[in-house]
C-alpha positions in Angstrom: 98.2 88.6 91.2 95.4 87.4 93.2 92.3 85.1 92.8 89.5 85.5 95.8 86.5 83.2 96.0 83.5 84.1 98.3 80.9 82.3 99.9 78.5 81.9 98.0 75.6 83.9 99.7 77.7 86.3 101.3 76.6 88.7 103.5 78.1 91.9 103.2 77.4 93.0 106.6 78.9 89.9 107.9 82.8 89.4 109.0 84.3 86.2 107.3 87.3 84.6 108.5 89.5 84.3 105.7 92.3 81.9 104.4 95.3 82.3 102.0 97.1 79.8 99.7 100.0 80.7 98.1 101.5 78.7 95.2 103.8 76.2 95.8 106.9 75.1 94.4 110.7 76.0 95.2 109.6 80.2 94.9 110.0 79.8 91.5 106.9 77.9 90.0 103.2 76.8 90.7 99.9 78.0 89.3 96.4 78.9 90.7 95.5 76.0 89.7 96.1 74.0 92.2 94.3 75.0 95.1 91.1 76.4 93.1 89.3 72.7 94.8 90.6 73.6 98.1 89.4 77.3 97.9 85.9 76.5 96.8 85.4 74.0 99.0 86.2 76.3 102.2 84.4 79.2 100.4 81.2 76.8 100.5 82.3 76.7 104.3 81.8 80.4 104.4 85.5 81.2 104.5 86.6 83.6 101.8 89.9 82.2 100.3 92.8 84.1 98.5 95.0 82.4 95.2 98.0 84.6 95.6 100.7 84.7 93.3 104.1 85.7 94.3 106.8 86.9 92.1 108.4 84.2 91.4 106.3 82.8 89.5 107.0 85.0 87.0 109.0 84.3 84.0 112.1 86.9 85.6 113.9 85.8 88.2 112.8 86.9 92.3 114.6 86.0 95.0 113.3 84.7 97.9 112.9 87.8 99.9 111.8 89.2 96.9 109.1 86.1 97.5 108.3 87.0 101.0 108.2 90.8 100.5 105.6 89.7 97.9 103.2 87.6 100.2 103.7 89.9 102.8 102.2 92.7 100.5 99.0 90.5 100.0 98.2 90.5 103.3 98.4 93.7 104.3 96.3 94.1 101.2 93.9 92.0 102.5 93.5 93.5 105.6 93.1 97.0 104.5 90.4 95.7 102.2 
Protein backbone atom coordinates (compact mmCIF):
# COMPACT_ATOMS: atom_id res chain seq x y z
CA UNK A 1 0.00 0.00 0.00
CA UNK A 2 0.93 3.44 -0.67
CA UNK A 3 0.05 7.06 0.48
CA UNK A 4 1.49 9.99 -2.00
CA UNK A 5 1.11 13.68 -1.03
CA UNK A 6 1.77 16.39 -3.69
CA UNK A 7 2.65 19.80 -3.61
CA UNK A 8 0.16 21.62 -3.23
CA UNK A 9 0.01 23.70 -6.59
CA UNK A 10 1.61 21.20 -8.66
CA UNK A 11 2.43 21.61 -11.88
CA UNK A 12 1.89 18.82 -14.12
CA UNK A 13 4.28 19.82 -16.58
CA UNK A 14 6.86 20.15 -14.05
CA UNK A 15 9.46 17.30 -12.85
CA UNK A 16 9.40 17.02 -8.94
CA UNK A 17 12.12 15.38 -7.04
CA UNK A 18 10.56 12.88 -4.96
CA UNK A 19 11.19 11.25 -1.44
CA UNK A 20 10.11 7.92 0.10
CA UNK A 21 9.48 6.87 3.76
CA UNK A 22 8.90 3.54 4.57
CA UNK A 23 7.49 2.42 7.91
CA UNK A 24 9.54 1.68 10.55
CA UNK A 25 9.89 -0.86 13.11
CA UNK A 26 11.77 -4.38 13.15
CA UNK A 27 9.89 -5.25 9.35
CA UNK A 28 7.18 -6.34 11.19
CA UNK A 29 5.24 -3.16 12.49
CA UNK A 30 4.71 0.70 11.88
CA UNK A 31 1.88 2.74 10.42
CA UNK A 32 1.52 5.64 7.92
CA UNK A 33 1.02 7.45 10.53
CA UNK A 34 4.08 8.43 11.43
CA UNK A 35 5.61 10.27 8.80
CA UNK A 36 2.24 11.91 7.49
CA UNK A 37 4.10 15.56 9.33
CA UNK A 38 7.21 14.83 7.60
CA UNK A 39 5.56 14.17 4.14
CA UNK A 40 3.45 17.25 4.18
CA UNK A 41 5.95 19.36 5.26
CA UNK A 42 8.35 18.39 2.24
CA UNK A 43 5.33 18.28 -0.06
CA UNK A 44 4.83 22.15 0.86
CA UNK A 45 8.63 22.14 -0.22
CA UNK A 46 7.49 21.01 -3.52
CA UNK A 47 8.82 17.49 -3.08
CA UNK A 48 6.23 14.87 -3.70
CA UNK A 49 6.49 12.19 -0.87
CA UNK A 50 5.53 8.41 -0.80
CA UNK A 51 3.98 6.50 2.65
CA UNK A 52 4.90 3.05 1.59
CA UNK A 53 3.84 0.03 3.26
CA UNK A 54 5.81 -3.07 3.12
CA UNK A 55 4.54 -6.48 3.87
CA UNK A 56 5.30 -6.85 6.95
CA UNK A 57 3.22 -4.89 8.22
CA UNK A 58 0.69 -7.07 7.62
CA UNK A 59 -1.07 -9.21 10.03
CA UNK A 60 0.87 -12.63 8.15
CA UNK A 61 4.16 -13.12 8.68
CA UNK A 62 7.05 -11.63 5.74
CA UNK A 63 10.33 -12.14 5.91
CA UNK A 64 12.80 -9.75 5.47
CA UNK A 65 13.53 -10.32 1.84
CA UNK A 66 10.05 -10.64 1.53
CA UNK A 67 10.43 -6.83 3.05
CA UNK A 68 12.90 -5.66 0.61
CA UNK A 69 11.46 -7.32 -2.46
CA UNK A 70 8.45 -5.21 -1.33
CA UNK A 71 10.16 -1.68 -1.17
CA UNK A 72 11.94 -2.56 -4.02
CA UNK A 73 8.58 -2.97 -6.04
CA UNK A 74 7.48 0.63 -4.95
CA UNK A 75 10.11 2.09 -6.49
CA UNK A 76 10.17 0.77 -9.57
CA UNK A 77 6.57 1.70 -9.33
CA UNK A 78 7.32 4.92 -8.85
CA UNK A 79 9.57 5.40 -11.52
CA UNK A 80 7.44 4.00 -14.26
CA UNK A 81 4.66 6.29 -13.04
Amino acid sequence: MMKVYYPPLMDPSKEYPCMLFYTGGPWKKGEFRQFEFHARYFAEREIICFLVEYGGNNTQEFSFSECISDAKSSIRFIREH
